[in-house]
C-alpha positions as YAML, in Angstrom:
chain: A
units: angstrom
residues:
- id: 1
  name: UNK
  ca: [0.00, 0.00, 0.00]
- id: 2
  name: UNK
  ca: [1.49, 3.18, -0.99]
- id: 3
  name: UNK
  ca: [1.31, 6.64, 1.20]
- id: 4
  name: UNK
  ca: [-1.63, 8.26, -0.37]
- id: 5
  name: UNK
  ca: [-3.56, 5.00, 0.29]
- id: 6
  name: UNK
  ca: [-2.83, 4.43, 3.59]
- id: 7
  name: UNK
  ca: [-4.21, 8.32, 4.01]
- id: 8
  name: UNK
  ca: [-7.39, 7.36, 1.74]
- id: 9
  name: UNK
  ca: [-7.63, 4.24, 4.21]
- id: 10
  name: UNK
  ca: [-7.73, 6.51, 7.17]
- id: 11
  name: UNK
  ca: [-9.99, 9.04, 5.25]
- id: 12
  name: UNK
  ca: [-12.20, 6.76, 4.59]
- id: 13
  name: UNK
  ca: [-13.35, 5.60, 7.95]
- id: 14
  name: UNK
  ca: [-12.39, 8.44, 9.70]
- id: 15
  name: UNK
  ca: [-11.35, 6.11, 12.76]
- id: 16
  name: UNK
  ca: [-8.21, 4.47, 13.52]
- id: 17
  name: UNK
  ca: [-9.14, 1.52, 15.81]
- id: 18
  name: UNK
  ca: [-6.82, 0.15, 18.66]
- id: 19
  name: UNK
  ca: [-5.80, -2.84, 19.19]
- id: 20
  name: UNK
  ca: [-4.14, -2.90, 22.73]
- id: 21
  name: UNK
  ca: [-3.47, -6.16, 24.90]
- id: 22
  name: UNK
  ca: [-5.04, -8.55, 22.63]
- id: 23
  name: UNK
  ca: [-4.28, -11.91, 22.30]
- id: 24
  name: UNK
  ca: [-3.54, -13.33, 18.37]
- id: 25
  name: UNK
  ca: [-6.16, -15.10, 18.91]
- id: 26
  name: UNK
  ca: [-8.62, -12.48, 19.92]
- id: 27
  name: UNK
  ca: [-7.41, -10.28, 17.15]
- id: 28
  name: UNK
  ca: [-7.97, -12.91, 14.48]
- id: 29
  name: UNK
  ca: [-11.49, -12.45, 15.01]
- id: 30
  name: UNK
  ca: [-11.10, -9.03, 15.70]
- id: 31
  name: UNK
  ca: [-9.88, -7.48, 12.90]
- id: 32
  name: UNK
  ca: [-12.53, -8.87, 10.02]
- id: 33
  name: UNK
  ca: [-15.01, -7.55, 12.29]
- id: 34
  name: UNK
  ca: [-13.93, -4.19, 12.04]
- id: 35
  name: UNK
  ca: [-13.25, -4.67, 8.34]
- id: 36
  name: UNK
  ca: [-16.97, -5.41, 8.09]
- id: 37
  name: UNK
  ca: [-17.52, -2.32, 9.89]
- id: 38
  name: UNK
  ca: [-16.17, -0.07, 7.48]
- id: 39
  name: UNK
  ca: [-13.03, 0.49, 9.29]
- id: 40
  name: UNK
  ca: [-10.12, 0.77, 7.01]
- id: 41
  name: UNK
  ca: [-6.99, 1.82, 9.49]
- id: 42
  name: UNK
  ca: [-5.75, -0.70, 12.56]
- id: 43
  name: UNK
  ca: [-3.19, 0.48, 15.17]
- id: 44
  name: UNK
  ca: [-1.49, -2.19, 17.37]
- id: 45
  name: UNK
  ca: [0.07, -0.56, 20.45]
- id: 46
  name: UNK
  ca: [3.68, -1.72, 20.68]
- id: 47
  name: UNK
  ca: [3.00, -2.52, 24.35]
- id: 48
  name: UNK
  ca: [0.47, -5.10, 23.10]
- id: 49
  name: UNK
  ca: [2.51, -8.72, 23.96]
- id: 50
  name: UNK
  ca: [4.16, -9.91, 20.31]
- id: 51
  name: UNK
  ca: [3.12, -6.61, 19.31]
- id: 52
  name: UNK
  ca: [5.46, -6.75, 15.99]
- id: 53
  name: UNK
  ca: [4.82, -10.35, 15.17]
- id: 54
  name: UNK
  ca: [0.73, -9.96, 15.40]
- id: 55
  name: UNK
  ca: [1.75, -6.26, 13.06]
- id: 56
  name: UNK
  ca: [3.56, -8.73, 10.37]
- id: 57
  name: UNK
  ca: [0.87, -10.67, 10.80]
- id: 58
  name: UNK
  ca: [-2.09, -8.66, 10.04]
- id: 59
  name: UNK
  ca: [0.01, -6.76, 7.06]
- id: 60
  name: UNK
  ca: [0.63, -9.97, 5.43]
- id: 61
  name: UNK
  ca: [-3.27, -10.56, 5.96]
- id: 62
  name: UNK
  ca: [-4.59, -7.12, 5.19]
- id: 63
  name: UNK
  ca: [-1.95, -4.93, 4.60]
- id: 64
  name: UNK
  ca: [-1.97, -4.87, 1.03]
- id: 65
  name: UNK
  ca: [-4.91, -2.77, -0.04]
- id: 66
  name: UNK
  ca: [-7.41, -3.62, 2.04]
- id: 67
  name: UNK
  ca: [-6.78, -1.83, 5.71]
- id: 68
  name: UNK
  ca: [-3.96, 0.60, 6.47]
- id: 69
  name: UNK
  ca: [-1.73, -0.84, 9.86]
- id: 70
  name: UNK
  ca: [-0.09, 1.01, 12.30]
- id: 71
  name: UNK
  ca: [1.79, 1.05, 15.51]
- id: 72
  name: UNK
  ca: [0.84, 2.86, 18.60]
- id: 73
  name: UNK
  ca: [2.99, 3.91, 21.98]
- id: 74
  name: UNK
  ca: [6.05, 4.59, 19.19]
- id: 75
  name: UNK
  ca: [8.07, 5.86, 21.99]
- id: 76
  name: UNK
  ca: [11.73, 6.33, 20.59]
- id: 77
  name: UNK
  ca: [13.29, 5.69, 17.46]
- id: 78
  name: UNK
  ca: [14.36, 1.68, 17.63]
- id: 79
  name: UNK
  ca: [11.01, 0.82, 18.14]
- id: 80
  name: UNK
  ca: [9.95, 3.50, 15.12]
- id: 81
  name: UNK
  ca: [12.26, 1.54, 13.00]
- id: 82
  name: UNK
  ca: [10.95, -1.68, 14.36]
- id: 83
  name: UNK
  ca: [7.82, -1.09, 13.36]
- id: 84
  name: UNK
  ca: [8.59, 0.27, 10.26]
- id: 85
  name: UNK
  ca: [10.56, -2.81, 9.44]
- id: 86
  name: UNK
  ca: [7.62, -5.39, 10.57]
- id: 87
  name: UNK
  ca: [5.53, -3.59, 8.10]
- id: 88
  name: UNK
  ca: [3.68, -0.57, 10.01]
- id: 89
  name: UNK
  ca: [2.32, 2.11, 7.08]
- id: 90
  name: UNK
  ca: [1.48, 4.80, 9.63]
- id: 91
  name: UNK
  ca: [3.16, 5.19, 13.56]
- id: 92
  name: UNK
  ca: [0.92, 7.25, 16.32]
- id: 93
  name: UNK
  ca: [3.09, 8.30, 19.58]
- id: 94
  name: UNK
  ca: [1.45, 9.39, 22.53]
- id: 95
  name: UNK
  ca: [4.53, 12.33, 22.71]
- id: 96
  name: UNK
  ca: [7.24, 13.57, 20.85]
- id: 97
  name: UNK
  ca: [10.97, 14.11, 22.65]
- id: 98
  name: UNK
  ca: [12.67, 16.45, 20.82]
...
């Protein structure tokens, strides 16, 4: 998914939802429900247990076109680039340290 989708996935349901202390197995079923919803953007808070594993996860699953994913409580630049590298399209943080 390239940048301007990810913002017309966002757009488009005007919600980011947030997935925080889920199990994989409670986010399996989860995530088509929101889907079905109309939601089109997922965050999964990095302090979520296998956080980065469960965000390769649903990428591989969704990623492509179909819902823009995210990662949440980015709070410093390894776990930006962690993120980034287990396929996050979009980052939130709940503060910036300049």
């Amino acid at each position: 998914m390239t940048k301007l989708q990810t913002i017309a996935c966002i757009k488009q349901s005007q919600v980011i939802a947030i997935i925080r202390g889920l199990t994989e197995a409670d986010i399996l079923w989860t995530v088509p429900q929101l889907i079905a919803g109309g939601i089109r953007a997922v965050e999964v808070t990095l302090n979520t247990p296998g956080a980065l594993q469960i965000i390769k996860m649903l990428q591989k699953s969704y990623g492509s076109t179909e819902v823009a994913i995210g990662a949440g409580t980015v709070i410093n630049k390894e776990q930006a680039e962690e993120a980034i590298a287990a396929g996050a399209q979009f980052l939130i943080s709940p503060h910036a340290a300049l």
